[in-house]
Each structure stands twice: as structure tokens, then as C-alpha cells.
C-alpha positions as CSV (number, residue, x, y, z in Angstrom):
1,X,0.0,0.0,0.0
2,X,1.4,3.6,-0.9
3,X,0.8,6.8,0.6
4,X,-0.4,9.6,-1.1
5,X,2.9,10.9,-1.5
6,X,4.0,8.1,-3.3
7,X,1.4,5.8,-4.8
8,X,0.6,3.8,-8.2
9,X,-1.0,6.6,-10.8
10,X,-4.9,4.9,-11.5
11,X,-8.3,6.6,-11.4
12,X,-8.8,7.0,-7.7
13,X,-5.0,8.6,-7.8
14,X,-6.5,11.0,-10.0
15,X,-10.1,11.3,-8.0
16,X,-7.9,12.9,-4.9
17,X,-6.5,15.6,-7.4
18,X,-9.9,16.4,-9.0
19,X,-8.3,19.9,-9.7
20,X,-4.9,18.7,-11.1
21,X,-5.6,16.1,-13.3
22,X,-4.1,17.4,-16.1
23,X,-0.5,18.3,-13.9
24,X,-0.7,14.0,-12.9
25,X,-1.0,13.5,-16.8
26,X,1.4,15.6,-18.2
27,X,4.0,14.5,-15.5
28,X,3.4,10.7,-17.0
29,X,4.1,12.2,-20.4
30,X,6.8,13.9,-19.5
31,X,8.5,10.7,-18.1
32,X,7.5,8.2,-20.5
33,X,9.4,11.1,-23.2
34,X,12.7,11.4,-21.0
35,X,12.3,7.3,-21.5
36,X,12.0,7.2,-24.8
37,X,15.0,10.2,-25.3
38,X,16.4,7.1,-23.9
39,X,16.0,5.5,-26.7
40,X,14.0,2.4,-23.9
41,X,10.5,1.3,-25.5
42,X,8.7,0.7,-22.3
43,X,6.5,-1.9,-23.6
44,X,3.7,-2.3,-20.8
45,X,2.5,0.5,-19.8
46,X,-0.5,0.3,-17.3
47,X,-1.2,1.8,-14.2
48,X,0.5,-0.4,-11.9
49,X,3.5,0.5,-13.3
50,X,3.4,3.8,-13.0
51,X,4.4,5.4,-9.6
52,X,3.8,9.2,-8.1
53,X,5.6,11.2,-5.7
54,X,4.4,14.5,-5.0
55,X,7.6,17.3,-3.4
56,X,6.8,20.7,-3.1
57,X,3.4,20.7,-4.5
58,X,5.0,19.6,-8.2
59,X,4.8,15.3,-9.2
60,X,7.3,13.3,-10.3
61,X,6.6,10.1,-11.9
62,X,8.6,7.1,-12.5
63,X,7.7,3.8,-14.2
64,X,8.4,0.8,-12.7
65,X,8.7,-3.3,-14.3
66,X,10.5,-3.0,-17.1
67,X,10.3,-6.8,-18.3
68,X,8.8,-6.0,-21.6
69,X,10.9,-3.0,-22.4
70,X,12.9,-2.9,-25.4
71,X,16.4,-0.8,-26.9
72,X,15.4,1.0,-30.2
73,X,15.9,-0.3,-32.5
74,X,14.9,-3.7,-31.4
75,X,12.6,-6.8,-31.6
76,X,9.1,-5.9,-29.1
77,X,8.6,-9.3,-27.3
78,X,5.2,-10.5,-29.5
79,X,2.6,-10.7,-27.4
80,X,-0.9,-13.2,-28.7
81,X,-4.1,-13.7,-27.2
82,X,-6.6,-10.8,-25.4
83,X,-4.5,-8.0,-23.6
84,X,-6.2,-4.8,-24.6
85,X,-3.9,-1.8,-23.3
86,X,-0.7,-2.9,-25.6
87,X,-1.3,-2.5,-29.4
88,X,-3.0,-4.4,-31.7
89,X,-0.1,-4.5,-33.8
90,X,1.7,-6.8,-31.0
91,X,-1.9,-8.6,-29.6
92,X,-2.8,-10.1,-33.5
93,X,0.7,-10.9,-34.4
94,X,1.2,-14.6,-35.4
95,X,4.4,-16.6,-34.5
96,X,6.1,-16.0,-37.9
97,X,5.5,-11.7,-37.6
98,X,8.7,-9.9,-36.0
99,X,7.1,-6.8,-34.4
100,X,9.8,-4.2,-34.4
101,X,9.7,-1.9,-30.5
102,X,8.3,1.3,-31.2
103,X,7.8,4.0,-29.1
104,X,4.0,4.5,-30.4
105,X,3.3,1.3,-29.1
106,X,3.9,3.1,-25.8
107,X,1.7,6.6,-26.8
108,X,-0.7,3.4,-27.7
109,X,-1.1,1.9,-24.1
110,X,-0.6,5.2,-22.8
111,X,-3.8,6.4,-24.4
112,X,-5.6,3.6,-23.3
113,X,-5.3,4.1,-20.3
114,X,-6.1,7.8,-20.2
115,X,-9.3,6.3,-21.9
116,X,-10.3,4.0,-19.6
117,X,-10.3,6.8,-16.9
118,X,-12.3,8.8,-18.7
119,X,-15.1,6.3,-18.0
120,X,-14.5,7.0,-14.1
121,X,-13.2,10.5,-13.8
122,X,-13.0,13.9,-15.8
123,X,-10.1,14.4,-18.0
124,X,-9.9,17.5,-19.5
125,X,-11.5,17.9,-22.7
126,X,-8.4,19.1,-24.0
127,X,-7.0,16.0,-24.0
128,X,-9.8,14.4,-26.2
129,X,-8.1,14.7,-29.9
130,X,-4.5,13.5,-28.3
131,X,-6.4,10.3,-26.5
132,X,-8.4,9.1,-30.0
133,X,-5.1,9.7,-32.0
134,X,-3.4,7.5,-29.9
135,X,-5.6,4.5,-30.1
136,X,-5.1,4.7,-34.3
137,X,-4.4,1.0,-35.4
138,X,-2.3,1.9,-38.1
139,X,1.2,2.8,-35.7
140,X,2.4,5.2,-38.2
141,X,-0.7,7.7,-37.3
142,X,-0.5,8.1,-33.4
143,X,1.4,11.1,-32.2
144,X,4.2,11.7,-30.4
145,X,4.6,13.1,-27.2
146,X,6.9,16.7,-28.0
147,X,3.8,18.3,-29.3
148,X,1.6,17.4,-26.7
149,X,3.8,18.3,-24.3
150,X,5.0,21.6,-25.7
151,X,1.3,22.7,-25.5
152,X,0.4,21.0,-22.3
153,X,3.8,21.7,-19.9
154,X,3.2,23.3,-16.9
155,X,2.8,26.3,-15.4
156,X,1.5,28.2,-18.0
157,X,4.1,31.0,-17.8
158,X,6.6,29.5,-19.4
159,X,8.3,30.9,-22.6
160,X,8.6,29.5,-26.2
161,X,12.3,28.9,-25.4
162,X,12.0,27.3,-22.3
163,X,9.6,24.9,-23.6
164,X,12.2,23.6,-26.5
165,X,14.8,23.3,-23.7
166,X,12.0,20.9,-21.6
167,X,11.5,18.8,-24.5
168,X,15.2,18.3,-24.9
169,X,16.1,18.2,-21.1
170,X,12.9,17.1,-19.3
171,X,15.1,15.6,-16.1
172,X,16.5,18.9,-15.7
173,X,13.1,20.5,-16.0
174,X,11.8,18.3,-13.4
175,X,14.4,18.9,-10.5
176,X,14.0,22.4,-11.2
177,X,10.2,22.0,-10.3
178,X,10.5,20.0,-7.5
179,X,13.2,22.7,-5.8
180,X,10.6,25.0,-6.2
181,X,11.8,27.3,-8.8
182,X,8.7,29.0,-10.6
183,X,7.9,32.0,-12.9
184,X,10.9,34.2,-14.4
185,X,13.5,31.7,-12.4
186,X,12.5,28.9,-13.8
187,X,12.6,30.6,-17.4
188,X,15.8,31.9,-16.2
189,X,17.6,28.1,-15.2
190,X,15.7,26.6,-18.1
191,X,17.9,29.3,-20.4
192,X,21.0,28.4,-18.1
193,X,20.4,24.4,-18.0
194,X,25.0,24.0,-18.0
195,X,24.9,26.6,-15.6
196,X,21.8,25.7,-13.4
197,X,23.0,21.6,-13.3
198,X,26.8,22.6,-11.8
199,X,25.4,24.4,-9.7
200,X,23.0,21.9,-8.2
201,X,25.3,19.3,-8.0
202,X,28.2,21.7,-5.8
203,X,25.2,22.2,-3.4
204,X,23.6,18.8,-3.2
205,X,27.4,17.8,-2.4
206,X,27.3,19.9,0.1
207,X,26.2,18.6,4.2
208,X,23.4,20.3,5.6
209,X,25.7,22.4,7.4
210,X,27.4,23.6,4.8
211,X,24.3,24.7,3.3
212,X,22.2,26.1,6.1
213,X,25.7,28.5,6.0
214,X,24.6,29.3,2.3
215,X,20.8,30.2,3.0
216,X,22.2,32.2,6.5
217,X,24.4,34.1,4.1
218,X,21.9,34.8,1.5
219,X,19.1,36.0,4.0
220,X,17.5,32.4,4.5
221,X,16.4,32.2,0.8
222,X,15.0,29.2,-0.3
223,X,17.0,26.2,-1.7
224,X,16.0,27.3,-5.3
225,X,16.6,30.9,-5.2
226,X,19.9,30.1,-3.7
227,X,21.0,28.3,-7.4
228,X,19.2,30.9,-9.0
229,X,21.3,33.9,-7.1
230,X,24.6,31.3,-8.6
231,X,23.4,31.4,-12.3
232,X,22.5,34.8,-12.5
């Protein structure tokens, strides 16, 4: 059993943030495409394997049971018989088909999922048209995730630029969330990602000591504003 601060992602997950339903899906997204910047094919993607942490009021989300998952380019394991979240191109494949690992065959179970919650919760209507593309039998047709998350990333005041950088760098993105940069600072380390990541690392090598000295020094300011006084 989880707590809520760490817990599977499923439809009651998603009942106790009635209000930030669209923040639990996006973080999923923006996981599943840091895995696949990977180059890793997940290949069973349900919501059992899909775990939530919540730090400073921002999730995180990491997948978990990776025995279906897959290099690209690579051979997905061919799965037969009745399994309805993985694609169709893998469930009605005959002993003789090689089914090559694709990363929509994640955006595929991924999208079934989001669908099957629909039928217990409210997801945002602007996530209809993503969640029918992605259940497209022809592989070829279901989008990819940079779009989706370039108009979806949260908050909403981030920049044109700053978005690019998130697609490309969505771990460093994340630990800039969870430390509680926001706003113009987050805009500011996301157009300073060298800068913003050397500085982390000096301070998380740091004892607590050491940096209860740096926040008496800079007034007490918060862990985040600290790196961003360092980048500036």
C-alpha cells in the first residue's frame, strides 16, 4: 500500500487531485518522453507500473517493471491472445510476424489508459483529440509526445524557449520544479540548463551544514533561489 505521497498513478490517484488532473497527466508524459529520449520502448505501460511522488506541490513520476521493455531499434517481445492496453499491432501478431519496438506502441497503451479513466473521472477535454489519435491502429498515425507536451507543460508561464529546452532536457526540468523554482526563475535556469545543473550538484554535495551556512548568508532564501542567485 502507498501513501499519497508516493502511490501507483490509477483513477482513484486521479479522484484525490480532482483539480490537477491534467498536472498528474502531463508528469506521465513527460517521463514516458525522458524514457524514450532514452531510446527504452517501455512496452507495458499500465497503471500499476506507474508510480507518483508528490515534493513541493509539483509530481514526479517514474515507471516501474521494465520486463517488456525494449532498446530502439529492437525486436518488441510479440505478445498473442486478449491484452487490450498494448497494441494491436503486438496482440494479433502470429508466430512468424517480428514486431519491431516502437515508441507508439507506448503513446498506444498510454492512451488507453487515459481512456479507460475517462469512464471513471473527468479528464480535460483538452485532451480528447491526443487520446483518440493515440488508439489509431495503423502505428504510423498516433502522435508523439513533443507536441503534446509543448502545448500542455506546466505552469503556463513558461516561454517559447523554455519549452524547446524541456523537450530536450525534461530531467533537468523536473528537478528544477521539484526545488521550487517558478515563474521568471524557472525561465531563467531553463535558459541556463550548463549553468543551473553545476550548480545543483556543488550544493547537493554539500552537508546540511554547509548549506544552512549558504541560506544564512543569502538571508534564508529558499534552496531554489539560492542556485538561482549562482546562475544569474
Amino acid at each position: 500500500m502507498f501513501s499519497k505521497s508516493c502511490q501507483c498513478v490509477s483513477p482513484d490517484t486521479l479522484k484525490s487531485y480532482p483539480h490537477r488532473t491534467d498536472e498528474v497527466i502531463v508528469a506521465v508524459a513527460l517521463e514516458l518522453h525522458r524514457l524514450h529520449l532514452l531510446k527504452m520502448q517501455h512496452g507495458d505501460i499500465k497503471f500499476d507500473n506507474i508510480i507518483i511522488t508528490e515534493k513541493n506541490g509539483v509530481f514526479d513520476v517514474k515507471f516501474i517493471d521494465f520486463g517488456f521493455a525494449y532498446n530502439i531499434p529492437g525486436l518488441a517481445r510479440i505478445i498473442t491472445g486478449k491484452c487490450e492496453y498494448f497494441p494491436p499491432e503486438r496482440t494479433e501478431a502470429t508466430d512468424q510476424t517480428q514486431v519491431v519496438a516502437q515508441f507508439n506502441q507506448d503513446i498506444y497503451s498510454f492512451g488507453f489508459m487515459l481512456e479507460f479513466a475517462k469512464k471513471i473521472i473527468k479528464i480535460p477535454e483538452k485532451f480528447n483529440d491526443f487520446i483518440k489519435a493515440t488508439q489509431n491502429k495503423n502505428p504510423t498515425l498516433r502522435p508523439g509526445l513533443q507536441f503534446f507536451l509543448y502545448k500542455n507543460l506546466l505552469p503556463t508561464t513558461l516561454n517559447n524557449r523554455s519549452r524547446n529546452v524541456i523537450i530536450k532536457r525534461p530531467d533537468s526540468y523536473q528537478t528544477m520544479r521539484v526545488i521550487g523554482l517558478t515563474g521568471d526563475d524557472l525561465n531563467h535556469a531553463l535558459n541556463h540548463v550548463p549553468q543551473f545543473e553545476s550548480c545543483y550538484q556543488k550544493l547537493t554535495e554539500l552537508n546540511l551544514s554547509q548549506q544552512a551556512c549558504i541560506h544564512k548568508v543569502l538571508n534564508n532564501s529558499p534552496y531554489a533561489q539560492v542556485i538561482n542567485i549562482l546562475i544569474a
